[in-house]
N, C-alpha and C positions, 0 to 999 in steps of 0.2 A: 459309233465313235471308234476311230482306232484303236488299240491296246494301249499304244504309248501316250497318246494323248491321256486319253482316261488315268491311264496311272499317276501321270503328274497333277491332273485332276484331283484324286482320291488321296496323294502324297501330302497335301494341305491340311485333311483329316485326319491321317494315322499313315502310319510305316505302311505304303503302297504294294510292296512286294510282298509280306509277311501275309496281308490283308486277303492278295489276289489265290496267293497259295495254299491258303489255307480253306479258302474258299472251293476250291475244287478237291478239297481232302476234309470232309464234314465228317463226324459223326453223325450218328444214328440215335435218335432217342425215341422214347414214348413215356406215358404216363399212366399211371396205374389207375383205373375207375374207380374209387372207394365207396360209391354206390353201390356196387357190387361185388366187390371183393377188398380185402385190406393187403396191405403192400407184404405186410406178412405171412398172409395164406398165399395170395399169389406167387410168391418164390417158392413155396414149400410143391406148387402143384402145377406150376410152367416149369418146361424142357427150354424156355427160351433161356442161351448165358449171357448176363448181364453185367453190368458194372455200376453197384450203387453211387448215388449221388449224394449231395446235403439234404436236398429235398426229399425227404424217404416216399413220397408216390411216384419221384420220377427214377428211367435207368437211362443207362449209355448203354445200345447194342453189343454185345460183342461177341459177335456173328461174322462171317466171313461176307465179302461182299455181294456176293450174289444173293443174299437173305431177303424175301422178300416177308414182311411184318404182316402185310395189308391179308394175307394168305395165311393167316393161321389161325388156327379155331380159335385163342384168345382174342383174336384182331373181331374175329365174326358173335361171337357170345358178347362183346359190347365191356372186359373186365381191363382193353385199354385202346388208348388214344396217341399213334405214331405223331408228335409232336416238335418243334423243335424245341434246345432248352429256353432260348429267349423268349419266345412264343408262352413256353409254359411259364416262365419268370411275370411275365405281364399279369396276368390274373393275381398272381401273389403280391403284387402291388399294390391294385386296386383292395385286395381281402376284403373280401362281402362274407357279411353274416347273414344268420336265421334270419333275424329279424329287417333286413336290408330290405327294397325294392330298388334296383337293380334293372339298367339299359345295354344292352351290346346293339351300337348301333350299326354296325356292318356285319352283323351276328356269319354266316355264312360261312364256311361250312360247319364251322359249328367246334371248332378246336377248343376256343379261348372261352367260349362260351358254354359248353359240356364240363370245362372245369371250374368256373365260377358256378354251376350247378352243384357241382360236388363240395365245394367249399360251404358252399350254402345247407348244404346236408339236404338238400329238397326241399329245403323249408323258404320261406320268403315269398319274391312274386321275383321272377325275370322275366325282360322281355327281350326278345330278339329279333329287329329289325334286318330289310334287307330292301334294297330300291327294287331289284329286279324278279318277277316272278320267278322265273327260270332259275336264278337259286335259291329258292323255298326248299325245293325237292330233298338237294343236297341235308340241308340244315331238318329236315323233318328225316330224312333216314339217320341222323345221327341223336337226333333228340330218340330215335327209337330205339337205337343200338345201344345209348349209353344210357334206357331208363330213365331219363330225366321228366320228372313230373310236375316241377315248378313253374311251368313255364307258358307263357303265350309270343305266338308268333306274329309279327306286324309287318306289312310293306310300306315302306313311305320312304320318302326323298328326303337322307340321312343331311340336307344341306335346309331343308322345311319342315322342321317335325311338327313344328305348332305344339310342343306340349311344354309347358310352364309349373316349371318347379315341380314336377311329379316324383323324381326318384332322388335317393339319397345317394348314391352312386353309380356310374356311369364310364363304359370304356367306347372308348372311340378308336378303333383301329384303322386309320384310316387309310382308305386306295391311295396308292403310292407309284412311285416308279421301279420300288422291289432289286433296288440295287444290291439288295443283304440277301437277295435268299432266289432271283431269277437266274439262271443258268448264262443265257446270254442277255438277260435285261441293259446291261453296259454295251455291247456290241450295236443296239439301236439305239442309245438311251441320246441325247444330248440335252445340256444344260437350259438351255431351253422349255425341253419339257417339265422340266420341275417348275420353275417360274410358272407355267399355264398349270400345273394340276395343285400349286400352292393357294390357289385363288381360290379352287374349289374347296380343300381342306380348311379355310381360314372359316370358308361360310359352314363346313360341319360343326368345326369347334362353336362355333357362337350359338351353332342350333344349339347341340347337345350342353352346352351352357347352359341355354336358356331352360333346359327340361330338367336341369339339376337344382334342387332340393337349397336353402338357406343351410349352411351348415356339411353340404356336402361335399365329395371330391369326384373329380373325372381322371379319369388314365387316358390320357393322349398318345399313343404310339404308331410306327410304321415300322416298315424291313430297309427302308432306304438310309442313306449316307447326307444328303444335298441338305443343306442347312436352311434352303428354299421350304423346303419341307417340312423341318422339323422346328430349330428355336423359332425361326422365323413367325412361323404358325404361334407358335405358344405367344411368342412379345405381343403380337399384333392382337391377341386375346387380353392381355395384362395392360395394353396399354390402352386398350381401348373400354374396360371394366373394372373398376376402381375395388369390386369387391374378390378381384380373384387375383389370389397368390399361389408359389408356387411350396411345394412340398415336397420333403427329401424324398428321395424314388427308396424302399427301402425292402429288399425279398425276403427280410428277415436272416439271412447269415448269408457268407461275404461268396460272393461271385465274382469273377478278373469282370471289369467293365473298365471304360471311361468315365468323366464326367461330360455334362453339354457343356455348349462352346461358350467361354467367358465373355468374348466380343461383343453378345448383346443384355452384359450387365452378368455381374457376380451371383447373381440368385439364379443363373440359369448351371451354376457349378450343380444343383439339386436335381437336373437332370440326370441322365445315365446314355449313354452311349455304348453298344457291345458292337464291337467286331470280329468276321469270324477266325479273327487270329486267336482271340480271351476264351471264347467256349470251344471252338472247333466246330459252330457251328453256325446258321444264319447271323446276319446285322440287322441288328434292331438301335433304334431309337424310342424313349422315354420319359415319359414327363405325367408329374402329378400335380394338379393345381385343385384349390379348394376355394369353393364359395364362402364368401363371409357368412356367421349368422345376422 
């Protein structure tokens, strides 16, 4: 899609220009493993300079740009995880405990999923799903990097789980068109393709639905903007299951977001919408819905 096109596109979302430029001017985050280190020791015995955040496991880089994170013994010892902050904000939505059992069903490579381990204190049961062999690999060197013990690894077709009421919470992160966080994802992207991969999202949500627990909640998110995407998915779930509502998206202390889009009903205000004008960093969408008991 053109530039100018897309921007009057995205202008219907949020401040177009604000959005675009900001987007090419990110920060830099990660998150501290507390598996293996507390956020406290970590500063006293990393060279890396940082900039604390609310979240005391996460920082904001601030390193000059040629830093590369992925390259330093802390990045290699497994004590953190270069993250974005929406990315990391997700898990803290969902908050799983010890006691939880627990689905990431697009687990891979293993971000959101390495820190809902650490939330979990390694305690619990997680499982982490992936359709394609080919990224196991990814998600088993991070399960190794980041110590995570709680956990089993599954491949199934995140749109067929076949599993019925099994876990008490559940993130669905699901493949998107990455409009929040692809470099050029907008330059190919057209409106179009969100309508065809909203079909496929609609049928994740109902699996991962159907694997969740009486009583429990799912975190629904992606990186993209297209409302094809996002409320769209969540209504066509509420309208069509009489026991799932929706729940304030809530990181525990205040973050700049939006809310989701009112147009498909006032309970979708519960959603959260981040662009990367609010963090300086990707766009994410969010949404928490809970099973009746």
């Amino acid at each position: 899609m053109e530039k100018k096109a897309f921007l009057e596109w995205l202008s219907s979302y949020t401040q177009a220009d604000q959005c675009l430029e900001a987007f090419y001017s990110q920060n830099d985050f990660f998150r501290v493993n507390t598996l293996k280190i507390s956020p406290k020791k970590f500063r006293e015995i990393s060279k890396i300079t940082v900039k604390p955040l609310s979240y005391d496991a996460a920082f904001q880089i601030d390193e000059n740009k040629r830093f590369e994170i992925g390259k330093t013994w802390e990045y290699f010892l497994g004590l953190i995880y270069p993250q974005s902050l929406p990315s990391i904000l997700t898990s803290l939505v969902l908050n799983p405990n010890k006691s939880d059992i627990v689905l990431d069903v697009a687990a891979s490579p293993g971000s959101k999923f390495s820190h809902i381990a650490m939330l979990m204190e390694n305690k619990g049961i997680l499982v982490g799903n992936e359709l394609k062999e080919e990224k196991i690999s990814a998600l088993y060197a991070t399960i190794n990097r980041m110590n995570i013990l709680n956990c089993i690894v599954t491949i199934r077709d995140g749109s067929r789980l076949d599993w019925r009421s099994r876990f008490s919470k559940v993130l669905l992160d699901a493949p998107c068109t990455a409009l929040g966080s692809g470099a050029a994802a907008w330059e190919r992207w057209q409106p179009d393709n969100s309508s065809k991969i909203s079909a496929l999202q609609k049928r994740m949500l109902f699996s991962a639905y159907d694997a969740l627990k009486p009583g429990g909640t799912i975190v629904y998110s992606t990186c993209t903007y297209a409302k094809e995407e996002n409320e769209e998915v969540v209504k066509n779930l509420l309208d069509s299951v009489p026991s799932a509502s929706l729940e304030n998206v809530d990181f525990g202390f205040d973050f700049a977001h939006e809310h989701g889009l009112s147009e498909y009903g006032n309970e979708f205000r519960k959603c959260c919408r981040v662009y990367p004008q609010h963090l300086r960093s990707e766009g994410f969408f969010m949404a928490k819905i809970r099973k009746a008991e």
